[in-house]
N, C-alpha and C positions, 0 to 999 in steps of 0.2 A: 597636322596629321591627326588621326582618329583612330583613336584604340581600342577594340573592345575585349572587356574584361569580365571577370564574373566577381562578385558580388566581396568575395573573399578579399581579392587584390585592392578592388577597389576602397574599401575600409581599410584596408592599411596603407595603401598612399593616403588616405584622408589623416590617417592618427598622426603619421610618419610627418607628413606637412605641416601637425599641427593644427589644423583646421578649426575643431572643436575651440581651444583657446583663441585660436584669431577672429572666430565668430564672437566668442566671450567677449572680447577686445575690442567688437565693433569696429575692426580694420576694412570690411567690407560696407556695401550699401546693400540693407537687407529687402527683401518685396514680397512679400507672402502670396502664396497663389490662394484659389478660391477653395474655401475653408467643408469640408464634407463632415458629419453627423460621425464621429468616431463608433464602431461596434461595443456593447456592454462589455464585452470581452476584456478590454483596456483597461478595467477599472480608472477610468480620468473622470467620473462622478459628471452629475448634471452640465452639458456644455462642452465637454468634452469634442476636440475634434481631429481629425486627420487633414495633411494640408502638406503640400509643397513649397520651399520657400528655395528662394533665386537667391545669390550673393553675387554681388558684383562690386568688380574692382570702384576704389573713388575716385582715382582719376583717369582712367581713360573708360569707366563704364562697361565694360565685358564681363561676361558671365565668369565667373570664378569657380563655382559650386552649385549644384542643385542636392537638395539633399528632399525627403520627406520625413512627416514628424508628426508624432500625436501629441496632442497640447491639450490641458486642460483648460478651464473653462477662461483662467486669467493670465494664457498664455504661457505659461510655466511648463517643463514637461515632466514625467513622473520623475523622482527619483532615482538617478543612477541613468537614466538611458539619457541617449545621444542622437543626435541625428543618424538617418541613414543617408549615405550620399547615392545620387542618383548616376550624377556628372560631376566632373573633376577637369579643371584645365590646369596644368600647371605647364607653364612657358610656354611653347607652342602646341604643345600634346595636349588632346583633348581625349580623356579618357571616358567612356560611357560604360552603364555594365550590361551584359548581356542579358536580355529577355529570359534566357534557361530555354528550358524545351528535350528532350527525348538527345539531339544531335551533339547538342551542349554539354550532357553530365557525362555524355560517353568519350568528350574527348578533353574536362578538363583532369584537374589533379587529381 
């Protein structure tokens, strides 16, 4: 089944699962998507960059998590921040967050 959520929700089934730490933990199989030129804005200094990264389960290989993340230059991310999650599957539910938009902020909380 597929859920969608807005941005809010989705960040806390991500904390609430733990996520952060099970990525810590290397519980998952990590894949980084293709790495984009981060804006000065970031402060993540020379190399800096923006990137989506895939987790998947190790043994049967399904998407677990999509989260995106600004990285600096030796991979690391700044201080204190965390992934955002994009996607979330936990058991059969696969949660997505919604795009936003005009129709969106009018009907959530």
């Amino acid at each position: 089944m597929v859920v969608t959520v807005d941005a809010w929700t989705l960040r806390c089934l991500f904390n609430r699962g733990r996520f952060p730490e099970r990525i810590g933990a290397q519980e998952f199989i990590r894949t980084p998507g293709k790495a984009r030129r981060a804006p000065a804005k970031y402060n993540l200094g020379e190399g800096g960059v923006s990137r989506e990264v895939y987790y998947r389960d190790a043994g049967t290989g399904r998407l677990v998590v999509r989260v995106h993340q600004f990285e600096k230059a030796d991979g690391t991310l700044r201080d204190g921040d965390l992934p955002d999650p994009k996607e979330l599957c936990i058991g059969d539910i696969e949660y997505h967050m919604h795009p936003g938009g005009k129709w969106w902020h009018r009907v959530r909380r």
